[in-house]
N, C-alpha and C positions, 0 to 999 in steps of 0.2 A: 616706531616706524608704522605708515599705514600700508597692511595689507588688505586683498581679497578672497575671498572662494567665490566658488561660482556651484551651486546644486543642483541640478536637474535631474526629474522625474517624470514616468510615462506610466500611464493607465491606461488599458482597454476597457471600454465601456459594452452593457449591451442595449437595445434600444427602450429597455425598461429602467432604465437608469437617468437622474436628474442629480449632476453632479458638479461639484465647483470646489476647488482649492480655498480653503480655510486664509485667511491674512495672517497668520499666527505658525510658529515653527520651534525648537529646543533644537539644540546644537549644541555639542561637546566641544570646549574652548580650553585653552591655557589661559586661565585669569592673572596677570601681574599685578591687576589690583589687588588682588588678597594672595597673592603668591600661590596659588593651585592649580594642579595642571588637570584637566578631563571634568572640569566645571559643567554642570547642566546650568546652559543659559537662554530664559524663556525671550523671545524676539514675537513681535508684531512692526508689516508694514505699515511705515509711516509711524512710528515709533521713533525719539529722539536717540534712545537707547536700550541694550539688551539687560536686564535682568540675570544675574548671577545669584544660585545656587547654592544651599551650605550641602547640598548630598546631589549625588547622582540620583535619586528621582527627584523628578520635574513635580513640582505644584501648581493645584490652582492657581490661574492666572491674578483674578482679583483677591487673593489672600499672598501674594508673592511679596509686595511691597513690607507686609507683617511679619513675615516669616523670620525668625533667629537666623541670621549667617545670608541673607541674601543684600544685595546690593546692587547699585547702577554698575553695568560696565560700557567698556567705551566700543559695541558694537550695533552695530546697527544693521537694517536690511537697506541697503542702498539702490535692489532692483529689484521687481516682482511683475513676471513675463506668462502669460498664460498663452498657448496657444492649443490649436487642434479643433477639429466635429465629428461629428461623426463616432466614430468608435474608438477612440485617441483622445487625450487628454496630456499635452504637456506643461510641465511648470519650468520655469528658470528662474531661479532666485540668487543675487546676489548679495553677500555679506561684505562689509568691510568692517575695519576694528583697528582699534590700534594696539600694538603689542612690542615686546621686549622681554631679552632672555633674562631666565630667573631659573631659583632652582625651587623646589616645591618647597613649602613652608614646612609640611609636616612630613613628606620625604625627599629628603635630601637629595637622593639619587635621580630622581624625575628631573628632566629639565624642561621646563616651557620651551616651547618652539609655534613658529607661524603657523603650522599645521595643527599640531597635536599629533602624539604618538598613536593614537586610534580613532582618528575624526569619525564623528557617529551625527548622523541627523533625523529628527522626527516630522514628519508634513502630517499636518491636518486639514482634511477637507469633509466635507458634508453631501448627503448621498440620502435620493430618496426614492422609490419606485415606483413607478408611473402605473403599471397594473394596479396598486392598490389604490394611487389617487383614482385613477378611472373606474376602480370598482366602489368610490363613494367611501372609501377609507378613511379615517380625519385622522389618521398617525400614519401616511405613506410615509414622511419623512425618517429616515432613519435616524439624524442625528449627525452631530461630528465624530469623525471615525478617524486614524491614521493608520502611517506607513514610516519604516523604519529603515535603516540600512543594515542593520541584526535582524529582518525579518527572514525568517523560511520561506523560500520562494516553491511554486507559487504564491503570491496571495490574494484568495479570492474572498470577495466579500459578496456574502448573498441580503438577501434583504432579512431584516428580522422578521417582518409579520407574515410575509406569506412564501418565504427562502425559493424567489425568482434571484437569479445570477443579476447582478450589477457590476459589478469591478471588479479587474484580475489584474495584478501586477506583475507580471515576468522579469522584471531588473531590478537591482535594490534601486534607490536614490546613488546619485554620484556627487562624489564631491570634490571640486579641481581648485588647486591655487593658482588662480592668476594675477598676470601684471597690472 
C-alpha cells in the first residue's frame, strides 16, 4: 500500500543568522524489505529512493551504499516546502513509501505498521553567522548542524566561532500520516 507523512518544522532565527534547510533527512521506518521495524532510513530530495540502515545510527551519506546491511527502500521525499523571513524558518517535507504488515525478522513480537511504533525524524540544515562574515571571518559558516524529534527543547544553537545566538527551536519536528 502506498502511504504518506507529512513533517513539519519551525526555527526562530536572529538577524545574525544565514540559514537554509539541508535536502537531506533520516527517518525511522518499518522496512518489509528486510522485515525490520524502527530502520534508520537515510533520504535526499530528489532522490529516486530512501536508503535503509542495518543499525539505528545513520551513516555517511556517500559511504551508505558500502555499508553491511544497508539497501534501496521503496521511500522517497515526494515534497520539500520551505517557507518564512524574517525570524522564522519553516520546512514541510513530505514522504511517501510503500509498506505492508510484517512482523520483525529478528523480533517476532514487533509488528511493521504505516506509522511505526516510535516515528523519529532528523532535518539537517546549514547555518552561518553574519557578525563574523562582516567581521572578515573566512569560517563564518558554521556547517551542517541538525534537529531531532528526541531533542531536549529548547534548542539553541549559537555560532561556534564567536557564540552570537543563531537558531532556537521551541517544538520538536511533527510528524502526521496523511491521506
Amino acid at each position: 500500500m502506498l502511504s504518506h507523512v507529512e513533517i513539519t518544522a519551525r526555527v526562530a532565527l536572529t538577524e545574525a543568522a544565514h540559514f537554509g534547510w539541508s535536502n537531506r533527512l533520516e527517518y525511522s521506518h518499518d522496512c518489509f524489505v528486510c522485515g525490520r521495524t524502527g530502520r534508520t532510513v537515510s533520504l535526499r530530495h530528489g532522490a529516486t529512493h530512501g536508503v535503509c540502515h542495518s543499525s539505528q545510527t545513520a551513516l555517511d551519506w556517500q559511504d551508505e551504499q558500502a555499508a553491511r546491511g544497508s539497501h534501496p527502500a521503496p521511500i522517497r521525499v515526494t515534497g520539500f516546502d520551505v517557507n518564512g523571513s524574517g525570524a522564522t524558518r519553516e520546512l514541510r517535507c513530505r514522504l511517501s513509501f510503500w509498506w505492508s504488515p510484517f512482523a520483525d525478522a529478528e523480533r517476532g513480537q514487533a509488528e511493521g505498521g504505516e506509522l511505526g511504533a516510535g516515528p523519529w525524524v532528523r532535518l539537517f540544515y546549514r547555518v552561518g553567522c553574519h557578525a563574523c562574515r562582516d567581521a572578515g571571518e573566512a569560517d563564518w559558516f558554521n556547517g551542517e548542524q541538525s534537529v531531532q524529534t528526541n531533542a531536549v527543547l529548547p534548542v539553541a544553537r549559537p555560532c561556534t566561532r564567536c557564540g552570537t545566538d543563531l537558531v532556537t527551536m521551541t517544538g520538536r519536528p511533527e510528524i502526521t500520516l496523511v491521506g
